[in-house]
N, C-alpha and C positions, 0 to 999 in steps of 0.2 A: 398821796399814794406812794409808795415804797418803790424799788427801783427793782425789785424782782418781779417775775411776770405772775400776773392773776392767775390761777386756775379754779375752775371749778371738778370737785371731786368727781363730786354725781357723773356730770356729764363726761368725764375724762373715762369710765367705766363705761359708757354707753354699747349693749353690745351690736354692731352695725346689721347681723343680719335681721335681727329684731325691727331698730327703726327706719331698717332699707325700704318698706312699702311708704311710712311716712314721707320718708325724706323723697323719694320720686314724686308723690302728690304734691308736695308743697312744691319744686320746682317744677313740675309742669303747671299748679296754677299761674307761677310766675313766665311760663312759656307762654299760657293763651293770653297772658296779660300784652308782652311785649308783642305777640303777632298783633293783636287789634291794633298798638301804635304802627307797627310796619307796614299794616295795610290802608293805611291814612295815610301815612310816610311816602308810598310808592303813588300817592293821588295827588299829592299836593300840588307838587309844579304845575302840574296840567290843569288844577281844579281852580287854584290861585290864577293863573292866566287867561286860559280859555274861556271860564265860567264865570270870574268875580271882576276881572280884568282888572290886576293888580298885576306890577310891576319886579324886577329881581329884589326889591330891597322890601316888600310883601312877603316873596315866598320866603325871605329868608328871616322873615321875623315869625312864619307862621311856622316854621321849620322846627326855631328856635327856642319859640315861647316857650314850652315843656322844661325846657331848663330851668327858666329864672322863676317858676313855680316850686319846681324840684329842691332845686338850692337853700329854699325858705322853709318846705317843708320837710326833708328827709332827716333833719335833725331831730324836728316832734316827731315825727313817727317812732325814731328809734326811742323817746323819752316815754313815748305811751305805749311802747307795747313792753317795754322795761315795765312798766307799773300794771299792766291790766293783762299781758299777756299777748302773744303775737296776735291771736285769730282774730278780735275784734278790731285790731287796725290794719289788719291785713282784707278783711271785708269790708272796710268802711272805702280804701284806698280802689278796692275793685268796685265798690259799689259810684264810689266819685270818680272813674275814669268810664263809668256805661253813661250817667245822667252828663257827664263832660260833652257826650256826643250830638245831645239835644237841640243845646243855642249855633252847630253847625248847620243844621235842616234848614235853619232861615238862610239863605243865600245872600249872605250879605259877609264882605271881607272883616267889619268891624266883628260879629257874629263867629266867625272862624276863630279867628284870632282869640275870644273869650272861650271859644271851645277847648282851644289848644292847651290854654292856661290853667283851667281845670280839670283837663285829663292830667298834665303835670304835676299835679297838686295828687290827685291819685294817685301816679304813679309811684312817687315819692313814697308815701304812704305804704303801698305796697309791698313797693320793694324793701323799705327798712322792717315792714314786720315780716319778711319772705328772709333776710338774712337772717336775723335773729333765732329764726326758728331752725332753721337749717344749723345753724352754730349750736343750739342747745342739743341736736341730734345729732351730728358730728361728732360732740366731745373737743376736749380743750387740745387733743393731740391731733384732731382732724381739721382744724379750723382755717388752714389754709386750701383744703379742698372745698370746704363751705362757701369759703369767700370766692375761688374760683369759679365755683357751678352755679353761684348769682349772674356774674357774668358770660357765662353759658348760656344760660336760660337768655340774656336779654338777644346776644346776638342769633340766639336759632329762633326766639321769636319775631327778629327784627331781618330772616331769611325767609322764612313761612310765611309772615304778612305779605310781603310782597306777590308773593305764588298764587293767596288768595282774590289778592286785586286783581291780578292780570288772568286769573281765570274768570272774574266777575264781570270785568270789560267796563271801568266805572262810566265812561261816559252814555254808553248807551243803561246802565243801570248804577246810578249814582245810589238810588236809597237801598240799596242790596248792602251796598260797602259801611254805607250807616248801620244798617241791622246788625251787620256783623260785628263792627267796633262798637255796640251797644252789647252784643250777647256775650262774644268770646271773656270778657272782664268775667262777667256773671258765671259761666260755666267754669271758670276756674275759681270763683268763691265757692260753687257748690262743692267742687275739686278740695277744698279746702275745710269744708265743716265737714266731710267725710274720717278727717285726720284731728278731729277736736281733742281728743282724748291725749294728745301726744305735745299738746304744746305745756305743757305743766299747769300746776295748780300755783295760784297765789300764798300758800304755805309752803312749796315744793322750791319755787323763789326765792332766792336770798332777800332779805328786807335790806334797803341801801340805809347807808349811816344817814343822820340826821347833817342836813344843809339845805343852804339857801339855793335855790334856784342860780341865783348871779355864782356864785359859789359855786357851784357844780356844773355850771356851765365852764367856767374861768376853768376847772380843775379838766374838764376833758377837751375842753382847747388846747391847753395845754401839751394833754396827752399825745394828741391828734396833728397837732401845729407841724410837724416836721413831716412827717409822712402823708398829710394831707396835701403838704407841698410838692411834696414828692410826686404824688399822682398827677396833680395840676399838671404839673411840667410834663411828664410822661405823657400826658391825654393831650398834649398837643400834636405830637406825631399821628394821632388815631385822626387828628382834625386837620392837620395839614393832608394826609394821605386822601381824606376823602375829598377835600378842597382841590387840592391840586396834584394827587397822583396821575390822573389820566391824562394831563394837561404836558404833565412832564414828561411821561411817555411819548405822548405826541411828538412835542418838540425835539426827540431823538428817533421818532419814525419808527417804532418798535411795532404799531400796532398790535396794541393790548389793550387801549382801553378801556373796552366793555369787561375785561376780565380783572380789572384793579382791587374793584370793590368786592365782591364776590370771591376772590381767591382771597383777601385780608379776611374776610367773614369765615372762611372754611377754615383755615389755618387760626383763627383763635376758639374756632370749636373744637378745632385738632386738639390744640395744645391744650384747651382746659380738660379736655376728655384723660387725653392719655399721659399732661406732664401734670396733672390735678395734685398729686404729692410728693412734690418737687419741693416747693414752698415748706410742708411740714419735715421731709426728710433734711433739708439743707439747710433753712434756717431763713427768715427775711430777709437778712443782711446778704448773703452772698447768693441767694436768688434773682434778690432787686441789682445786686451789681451784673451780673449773666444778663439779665432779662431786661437791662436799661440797654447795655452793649450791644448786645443783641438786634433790639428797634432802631438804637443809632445807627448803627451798621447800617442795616434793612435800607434804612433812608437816605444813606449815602449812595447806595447801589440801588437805587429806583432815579437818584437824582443826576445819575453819573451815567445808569447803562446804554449803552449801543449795541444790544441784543435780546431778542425779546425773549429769551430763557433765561437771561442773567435777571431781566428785569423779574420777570416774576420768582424767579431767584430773591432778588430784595424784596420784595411786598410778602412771602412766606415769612422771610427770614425778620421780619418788622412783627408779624402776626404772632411769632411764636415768643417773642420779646416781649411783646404788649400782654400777652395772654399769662407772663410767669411774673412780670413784673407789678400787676397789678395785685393780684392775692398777697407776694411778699410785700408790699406797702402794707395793704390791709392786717397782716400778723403784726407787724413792726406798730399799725397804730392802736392794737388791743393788746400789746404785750403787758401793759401796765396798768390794765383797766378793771377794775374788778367784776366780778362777769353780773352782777345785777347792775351794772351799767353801761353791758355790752353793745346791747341795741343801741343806746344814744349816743355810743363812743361812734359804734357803725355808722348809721343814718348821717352823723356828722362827717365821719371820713368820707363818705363816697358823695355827701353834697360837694365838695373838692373836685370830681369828678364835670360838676354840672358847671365850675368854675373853667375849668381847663376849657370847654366847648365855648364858655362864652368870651373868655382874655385871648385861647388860642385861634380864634377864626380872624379878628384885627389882628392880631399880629404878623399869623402869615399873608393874611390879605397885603400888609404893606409892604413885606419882604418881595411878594410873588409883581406888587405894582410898579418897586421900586428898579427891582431886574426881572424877574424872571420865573414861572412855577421851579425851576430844578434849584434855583437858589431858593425858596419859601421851603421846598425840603430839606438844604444842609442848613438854613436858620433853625429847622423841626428837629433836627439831630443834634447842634448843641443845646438844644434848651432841654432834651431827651437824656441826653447825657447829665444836666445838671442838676436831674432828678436824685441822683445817688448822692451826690455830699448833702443837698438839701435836705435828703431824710438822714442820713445816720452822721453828719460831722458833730450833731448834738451829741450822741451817743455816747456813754462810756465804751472805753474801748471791749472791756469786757460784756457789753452788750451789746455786739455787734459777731463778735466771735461767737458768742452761745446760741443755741438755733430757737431765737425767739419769734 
């Protein structure tokens, strides 16, 4: 590939108020998709202990498992919906995280654990053919809003879930919370064939050059390799914060707690809402430097404060970081992609993402063992910070300056 950035014509003309009804349908199917995981999410602890009687290194595999499915899969997804189109991998992914729910009804922790793995493997799915689709309706000069209102979608479906469980009351109605993380997937596939017309025709597609599989793997790693790192690094401050932001607070007697999580979740709905083209107005490069800064900060002053305004001061101030620096990695790793290999380029970058939750949670664990949670957060802010040379010291300098 060439060192200028891919564009696609077509889609760079899209006109927005045209595919504005599309483009809400496919991110709300991507909404119902994340609540069924947040409302499993907000059962675990309790379902894994009380119910299956398993232990903290249980919940935290059942927690977890969604990832190291994810990781494996989000790459095929973006390679087959590159070839066949988003909707059929975008329904396959919703249709494998409702049947995911199945092998949890037997009550048994091995049973869970196998559920978890295949809702994962869905979700992946999902979600790479949910980016792609939103990218081709975007257009090439909106793609940093694309890429930020995937991660919209996940965190407001991974707030909504929760509201549903604890209206459900799992323990006295455990198979309500099944029905539900069996239907909401479904209802947002129907959500999705309602928009069939809008994901392109297979002649409307670029045809990709001729290559080998290995070969075009190797060629969007490539691509991908720096700002894939990038996010890595960055998503460990999202895993330290949940790990041990409350912990930290504590230990400075702020009493904020209950409100850690919960203000980091509104504050990157905040920011993808309203700083959504931030990323395409400024460019990757001097986005992802703001919005590393930014989180490093944040997590300086959650690990430091002695006031519980300053503190939620920092966990804002990490949320709006996290929220501008992910989309600018995401532009920085399609600058170079040609767009009939967007999806695989996607689905590849944000498995990175599924990397960071699995390297970042050992890591701070040791930090947090070895002193302390406020030291596991300033370990979370150099590694945060090291996100920015990681992606662009590859860079020509002249691609870093131009708003790729």
């Amino acid at each position: 590939m060439g060192q200028v950035a891919a564009t696609d014509p077509g889609a760079a003309n899209q006109d927005p108020d045209r595919t504005r009804p599309a483009y809400v349908a496919v991110l709300g199917t991507a909404v119902l998709c994340y609540a069924a995981l947040g409302a499993v999410l907000r059962a675990l602890p309790w379902l894994v202990s009380a119910r299956l009687g398993g232990g903290p290194v249980a919940i935290g595999l059942s927690v977890g498992a969604p990832a190291l499915t994810g990781a494996v899969l989000r790459p095929l997804g973006g390679r087959l919906a590159d070839r066949v189109g988003p909707l059929p991998v975008l329904l396959s992914g919703a249709g494998l995280m409702a049947l995911g729910v199945l092998p949890a009804l037997d009550a048994h922790l091995v049973a869970l654990v196998a559920s978890r793995l295949v809702v994962g493997g869905g979700e992946a799915l999902m979600m790479s053919a949910a980016v792609l689709w939103l990218l081709k309706l975007a257009g090439s000069r909106r793609r940093g809003r694309a890429l930020g209102h995937i991660g919209l979608a996940n965190y407001a479906g991974l707030t909504l879930g929760p509201l549903f469980t604890d209206a459900i009351d799992p323990a006295a109605h455990l198979d309500l919370l099944w029905a539900l993380a069996l239907a909401l997937p479904l209802v947002g596939g129907v959500l999705a064939l309602t928009q069939r017309r809008t994901q392109g025709t297979p002649e409307e597609r670029p045809v990709p050059q001729a290559a080998s599989p290995r070969d075009e793997a190797a060629s969007l790693g490539s691509l991908t390799l720096r700002p894939g790192l990038g996010l890595l690094l960055v998503n460990v401050g999202y895993v330290a914060l949940l790990s041990f932001g409350a912990a930290a607070t504590t230990a400075h007697h702020l009493h904020i707690e209950a409100f850690v999580v919960p203000v980091f979740g509104l504050g990157v709905i905040l920011s993808r809402t309203l700083l959504a083209s931030v990323p395409d107005r400024l460019g990757g490069a001097r986005t992802l430097t703001g919005g590393a800064g930014l989180a490093a900060a944040g997590l300086v002053v959650v690990a430091t404060a002695h006031g519980a305004w300053l503190g939620i001061l920092g966990v804002l101030t990490l949320a709006v970081g996290q929220g501008v620096a992910v989309p600018a990695l995401g532009l920085l790793a399609l600058a170079r992609v040609d767009p009939s290999r967007q999806g695989a380029a996607a689905g590849l970058f944000f498995a990175y993402f599924d990397a960071g939750v699995g390297l970042g949670g050992p890591l701070v664990g040791l930090a947090a063992r070895a002193f302390n949670a406020p030291a596991a957060l300033l370990v979370a802010a150099g590694t945060v910070g090291a996100a920015v040379p990681a992606a662009l010291l590859s860079l020509p300098v002249a691609a870093t300056r131009r708003r790729v």
